[in-house]
N, C-alpha and C positions, 0 to 999 in steps of 0.2 A: 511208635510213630503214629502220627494220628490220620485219619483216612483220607486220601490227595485229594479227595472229591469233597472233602469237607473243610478245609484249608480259607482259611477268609473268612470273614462275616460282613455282612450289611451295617450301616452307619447310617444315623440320621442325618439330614441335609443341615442341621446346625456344626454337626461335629465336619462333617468334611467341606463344610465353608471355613470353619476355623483353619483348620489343615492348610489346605490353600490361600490362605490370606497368609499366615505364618510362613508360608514357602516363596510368594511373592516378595513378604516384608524382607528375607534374608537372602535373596537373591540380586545380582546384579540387575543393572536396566535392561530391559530387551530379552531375560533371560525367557528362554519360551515356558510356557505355561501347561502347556500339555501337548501328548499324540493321539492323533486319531487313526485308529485302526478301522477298517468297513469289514462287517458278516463274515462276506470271503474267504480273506485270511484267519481271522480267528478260527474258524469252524473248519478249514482247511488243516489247521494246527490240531484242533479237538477234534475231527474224526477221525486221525487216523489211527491206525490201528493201536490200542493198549492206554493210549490217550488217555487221560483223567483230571488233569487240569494244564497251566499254562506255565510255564518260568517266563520271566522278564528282566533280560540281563542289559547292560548298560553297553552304549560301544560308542568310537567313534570314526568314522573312516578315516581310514589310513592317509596321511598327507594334506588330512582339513581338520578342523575345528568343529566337524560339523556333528551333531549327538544324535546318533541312533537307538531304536529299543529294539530288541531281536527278541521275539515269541519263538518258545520249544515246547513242543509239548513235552509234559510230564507222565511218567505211568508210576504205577499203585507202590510201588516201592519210593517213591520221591525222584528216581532217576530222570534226567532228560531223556530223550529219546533220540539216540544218534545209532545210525542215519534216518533221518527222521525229512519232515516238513520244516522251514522253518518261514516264521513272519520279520518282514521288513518296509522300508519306505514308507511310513507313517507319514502322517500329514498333521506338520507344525500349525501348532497356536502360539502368536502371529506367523500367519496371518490367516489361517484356515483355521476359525473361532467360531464357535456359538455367539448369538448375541447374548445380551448381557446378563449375568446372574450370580447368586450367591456364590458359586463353586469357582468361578472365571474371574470374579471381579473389576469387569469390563466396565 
């Protein structure tokens, strides 16, 4: 298994403009575009203890329609970390967007 702390890489702003156009192009109308998470929460996820990176599992509240992303941190073995911290309440794009840009296609 490869180190949780090394999990990911960096992308040029060409390739993940592509990404997100292609995800717009196959998505319904209105479908939201992204979540924003603030420092807080992230950092509240990654310091705590054993911590080493983040999972980002899909949800959606019980009795709506509505899409959630739940942050868990991860520790050194791939594990979530339960009971743990976890992140929620992101802030949908639309309507809480950046202005306009290669990644958003605003």
């Amino acid at each position: 298994m490869a180190n949780i702390k090394d999990v990911g890489k960096l992308i040029p702003l060409k390739e993940a403009a592509s990404y997100t156009a292609e995800y717009r192009a196959q998505s319904p109308a209105k479908a939201p575009l992204g979540h924003l998470f603030g420092e807080k929460v992230v950092m509240e996820v990654l310091n705590q203890q054993g911590a080493e990176g983040i999972r980002i599992y899909y949800g959606i509240k019980p009795g709506t329609v509505e899409r959630e992303l739940i942050l868990v941190g991860v520790d050194k073995h791939g594990n979530d970390i339960i009971p743990g911290v976890y992140g929620d309440r992101s802030e949908i794009c639309p309507p809480m967007c950046a202005t306009a840009n290669a990644i958003n296609g605003l």
